[in-house]
C-alpha positions as CSV (number, residue, x, y, z in Angstrom):
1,X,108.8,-44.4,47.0
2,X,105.5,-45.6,45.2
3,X,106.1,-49.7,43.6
4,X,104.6,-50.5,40.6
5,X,102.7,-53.5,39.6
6,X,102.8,-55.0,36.4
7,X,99.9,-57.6,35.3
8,X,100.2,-59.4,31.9
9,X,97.6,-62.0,30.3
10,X,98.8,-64.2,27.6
11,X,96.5,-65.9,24.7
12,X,98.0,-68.1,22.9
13,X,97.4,-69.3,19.3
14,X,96.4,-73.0,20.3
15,X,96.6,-74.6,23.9
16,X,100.4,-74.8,25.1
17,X,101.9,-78.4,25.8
18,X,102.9,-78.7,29.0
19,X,106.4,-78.8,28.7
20,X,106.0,-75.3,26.6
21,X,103.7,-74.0,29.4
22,X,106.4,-75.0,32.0
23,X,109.1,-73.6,29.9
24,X,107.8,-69.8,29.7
25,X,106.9,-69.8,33.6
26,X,110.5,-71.1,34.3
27,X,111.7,-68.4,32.2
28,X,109.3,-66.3,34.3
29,X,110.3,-66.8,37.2
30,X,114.0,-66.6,36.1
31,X,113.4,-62.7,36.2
32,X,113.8,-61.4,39.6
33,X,117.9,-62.9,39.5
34,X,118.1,-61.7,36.2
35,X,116.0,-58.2,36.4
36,X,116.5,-55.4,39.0
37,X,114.3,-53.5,40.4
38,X,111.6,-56.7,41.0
39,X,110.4,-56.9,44.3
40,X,107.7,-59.9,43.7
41,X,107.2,-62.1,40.7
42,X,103.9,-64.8,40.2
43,X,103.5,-66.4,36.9
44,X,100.9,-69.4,36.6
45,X,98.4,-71.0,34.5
46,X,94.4,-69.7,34.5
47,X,92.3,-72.3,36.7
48,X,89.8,-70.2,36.9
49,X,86.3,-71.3,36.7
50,X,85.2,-68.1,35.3
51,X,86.4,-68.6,32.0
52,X,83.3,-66.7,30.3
53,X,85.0,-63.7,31.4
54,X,88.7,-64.7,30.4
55,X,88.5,-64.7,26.6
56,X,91.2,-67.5,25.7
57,X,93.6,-65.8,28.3
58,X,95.6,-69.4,30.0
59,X,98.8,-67.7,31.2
60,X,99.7,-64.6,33.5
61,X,102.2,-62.9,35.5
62,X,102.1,-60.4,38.2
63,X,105.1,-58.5,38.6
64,X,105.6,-55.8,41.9
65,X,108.2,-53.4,40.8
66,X,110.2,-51.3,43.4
67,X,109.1,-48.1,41.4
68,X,108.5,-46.7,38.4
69,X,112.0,-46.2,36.7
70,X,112.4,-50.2,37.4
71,X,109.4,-51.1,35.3
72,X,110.2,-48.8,32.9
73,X,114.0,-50.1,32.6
74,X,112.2,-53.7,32.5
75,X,110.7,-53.5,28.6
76,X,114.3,-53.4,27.3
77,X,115.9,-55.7,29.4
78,X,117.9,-58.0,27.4
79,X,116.4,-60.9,29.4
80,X,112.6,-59.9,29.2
81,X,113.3,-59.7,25.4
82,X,114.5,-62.8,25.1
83,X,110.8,-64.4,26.9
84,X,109.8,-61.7,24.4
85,X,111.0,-63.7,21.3
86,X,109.9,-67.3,22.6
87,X,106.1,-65.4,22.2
88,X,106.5,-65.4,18.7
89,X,104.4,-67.5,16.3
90,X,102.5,-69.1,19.4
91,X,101.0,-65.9,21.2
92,X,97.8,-64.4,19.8
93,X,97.3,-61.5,22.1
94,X,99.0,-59.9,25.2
95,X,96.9,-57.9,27.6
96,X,99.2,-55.8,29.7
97,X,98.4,-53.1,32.8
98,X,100.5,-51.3,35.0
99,X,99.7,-49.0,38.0
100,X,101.0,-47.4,41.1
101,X,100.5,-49.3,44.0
102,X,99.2,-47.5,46.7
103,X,100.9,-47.1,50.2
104,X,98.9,-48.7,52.8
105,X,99.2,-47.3,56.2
């Protein structure tokens, strides 16, 4: 069975406040007990030193996926739309990629 790895950058309208920032990771990281299907979850803030190449991006979450049918069931999922709806008015864009993740041997 092929997993599924879902990657998500957040920019965000102005810089979080800390207890804002800690708030949607906690939420986050909430989602494997909540969600099934999620093998592996990492949500953090960018310290990146790179930043010429992140374009306002401060927040993002890796999520492995057991297969495809559990990342798709994941969009809908009553607790992913509720992190969904804390987003709005504060998020200015959402980059999002999935892909199949490879068997290694």
């Amino acid at each position: 069975m092929t997993r599924y790895e879902h990657m998500v950058l957040f920019n965000f309208n102005a810089p979080l406040p800390p207890e804002t920032a800690q708030t949607l990771i906690s939420t986050l990281q909430a989602f494997p007990s909540q969600i099934p299907g999620i093998v592996c979850l990492t949500a953090g803030l960018n310290e990146t030193e790179e930043t010429q190449n992140m374009q306002g991006y401060t927040l993002g979450l890796r999520v492995t996926f057991e297969n495809k049918e559990a990342l798709q069931e994941y969009g809908p999922h009553p607790a992913h739309q509720a992190f969904v709806k804390q987003l709005h008015g504060i998020v200015a864009h959402v980059a999002v990629m999935d892909y199949p993740i490879a068997e290694q041997r």
